[in-house]
C-alpha positions as CSV (number, residue, x, y, z in Angstrom):
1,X,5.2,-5.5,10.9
2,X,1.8,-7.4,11.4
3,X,2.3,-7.6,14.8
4,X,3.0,-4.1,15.7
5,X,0.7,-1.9,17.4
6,X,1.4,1.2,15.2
7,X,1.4,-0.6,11.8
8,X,-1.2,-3.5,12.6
9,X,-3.3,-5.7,10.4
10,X,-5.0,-2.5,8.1
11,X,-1.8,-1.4,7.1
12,X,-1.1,-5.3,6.2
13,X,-4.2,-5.6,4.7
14,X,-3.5,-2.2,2.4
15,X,-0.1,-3.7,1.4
16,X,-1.5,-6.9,0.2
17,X,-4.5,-5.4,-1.4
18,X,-2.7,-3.0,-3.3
19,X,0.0,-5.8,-4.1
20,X,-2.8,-8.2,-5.6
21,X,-4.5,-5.0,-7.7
22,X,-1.0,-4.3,-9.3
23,X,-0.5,-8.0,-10.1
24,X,-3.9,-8.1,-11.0
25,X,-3.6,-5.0,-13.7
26,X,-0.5,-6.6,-15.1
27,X,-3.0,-10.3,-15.6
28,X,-5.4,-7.6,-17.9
29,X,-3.0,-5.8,-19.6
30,X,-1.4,-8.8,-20.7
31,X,-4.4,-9.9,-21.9
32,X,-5.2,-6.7,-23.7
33,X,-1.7,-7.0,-25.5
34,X,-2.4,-10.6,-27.0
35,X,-6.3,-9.4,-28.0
36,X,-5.0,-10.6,-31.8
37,X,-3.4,-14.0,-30.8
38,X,-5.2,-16.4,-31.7
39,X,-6.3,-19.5,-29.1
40,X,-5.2,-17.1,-26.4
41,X,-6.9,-17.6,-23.2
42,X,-7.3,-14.3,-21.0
43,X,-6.6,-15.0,-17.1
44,X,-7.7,-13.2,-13.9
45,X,-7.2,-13.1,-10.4
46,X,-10.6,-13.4,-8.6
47,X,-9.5,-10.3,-6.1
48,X,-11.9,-11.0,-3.3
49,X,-10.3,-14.5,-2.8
50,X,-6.8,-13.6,-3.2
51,X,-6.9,-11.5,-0.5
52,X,-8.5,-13.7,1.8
53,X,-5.7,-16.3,1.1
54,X,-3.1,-13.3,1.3
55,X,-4.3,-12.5,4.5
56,X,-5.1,-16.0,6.2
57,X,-2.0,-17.8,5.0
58,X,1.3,-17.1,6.5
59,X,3.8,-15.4,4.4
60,X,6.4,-17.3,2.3
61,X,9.8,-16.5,3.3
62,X,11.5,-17.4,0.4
63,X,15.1,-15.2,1.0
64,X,17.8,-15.4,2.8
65,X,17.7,-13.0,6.1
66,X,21.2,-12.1,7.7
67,X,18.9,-10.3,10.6
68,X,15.8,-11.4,11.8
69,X,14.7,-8.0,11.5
70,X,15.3,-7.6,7.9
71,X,11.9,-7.2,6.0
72,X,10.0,-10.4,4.5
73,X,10.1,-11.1,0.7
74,X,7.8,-12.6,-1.9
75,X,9.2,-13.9,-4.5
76,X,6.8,-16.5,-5.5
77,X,3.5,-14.3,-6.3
78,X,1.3,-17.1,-4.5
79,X,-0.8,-13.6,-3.0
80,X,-2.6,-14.0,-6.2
81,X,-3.0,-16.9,-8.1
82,X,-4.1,-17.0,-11.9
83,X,-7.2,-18.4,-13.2
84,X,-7.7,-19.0,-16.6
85,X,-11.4,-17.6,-17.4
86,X,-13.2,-18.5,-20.8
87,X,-14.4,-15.6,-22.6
88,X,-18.2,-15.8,-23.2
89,X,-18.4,-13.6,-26.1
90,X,-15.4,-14.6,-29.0
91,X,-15.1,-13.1,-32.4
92,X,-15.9,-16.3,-34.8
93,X,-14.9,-13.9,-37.6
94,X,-11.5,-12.9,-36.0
95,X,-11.1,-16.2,-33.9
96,X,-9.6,-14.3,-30.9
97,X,-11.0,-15.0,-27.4
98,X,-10.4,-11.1,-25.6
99,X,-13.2,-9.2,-24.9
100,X,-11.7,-5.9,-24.9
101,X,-15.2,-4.7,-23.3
102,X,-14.8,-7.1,-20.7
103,X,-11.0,-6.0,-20.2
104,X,-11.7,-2.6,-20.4
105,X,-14.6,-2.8,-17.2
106,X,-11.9,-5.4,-15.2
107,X,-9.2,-2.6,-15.4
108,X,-11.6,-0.2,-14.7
109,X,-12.5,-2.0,-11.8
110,X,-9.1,-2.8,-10.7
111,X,-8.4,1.0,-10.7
112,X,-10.9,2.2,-8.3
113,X,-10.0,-0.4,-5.7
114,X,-6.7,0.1,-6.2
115,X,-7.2,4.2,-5.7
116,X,-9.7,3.0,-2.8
117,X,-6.8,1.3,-1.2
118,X,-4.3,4.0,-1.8
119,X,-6.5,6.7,-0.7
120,X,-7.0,4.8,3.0
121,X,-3.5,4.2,3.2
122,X,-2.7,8.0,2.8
123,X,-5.6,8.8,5.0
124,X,-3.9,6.4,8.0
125,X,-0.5,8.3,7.2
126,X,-2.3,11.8,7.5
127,X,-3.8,10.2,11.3
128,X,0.2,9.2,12.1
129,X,1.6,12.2,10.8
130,X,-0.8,14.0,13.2
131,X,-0.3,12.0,16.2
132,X,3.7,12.9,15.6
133,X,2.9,15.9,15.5
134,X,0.8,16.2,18.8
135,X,-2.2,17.5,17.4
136,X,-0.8,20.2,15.5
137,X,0.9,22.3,18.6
């Protein structure tokens, strides 16, 4: 599909955005979820670099294709790696290391570029949807 005139690189580039913002929310709500386990360490996927790796590496093709025009799969989630990031501010008194402030901006964060992203990707199907219909005759 990259190399298709009609669904080119920004629709490739909205996939894999929007992939590494849902794998990213999953990293912080995990992280949420063990806020009372003690010696947890929160991870996080540094979003900007992800999708420059998503979009400069080729694509693993990790399953079995019976046509070559079956679609690709990713199995692996090498898109977005995970970093393990030290939280700067831990709770001596509870001896948990999630900053549920810090947690709470990252998934904020993560939700407006994921709506960004979702928001241009409806935008390019409102431009195809009136190009099929020939300018609205």
């Amino acid at each position: 599909m990259a190399d298709s005139r009609m669904f080119g690189q920004t629709y490739e580039m909205i996939r894999k955005s929007m992939d590494i913002s849902s794998r990213r929310h999953n990293l912080i709500a995990g992280n949420i979820a063990n806020i009372d386990t003690i010696g947890y360490t929160p991870s996080d996927i540094d979003f900007q670099s992800a999708l420059k790796r998503a979009m400069t590496e080729p694509e693993p093709d990790n399953l079995d294709k019976t046509n070559v025009k079956h679609l690709p799969g990713n199995i692996d989630g090498s898109a977005g790696q995970m970093n393990s990031m030290d939280s700067e501010d831990v709770d001596i008194h509870h001896l948990d290391s999630v900053n549920i402030d810090t947690e709470m901006m990252n998934l904020m964060e993560n939700n407006v570029k994921f709506r960004s992203t979702a928001e241009m990707l409806l935008r390019k199907m409102t431009i195809l949807n009136y190009a099929i219909d020939e300018g609205g005759k």
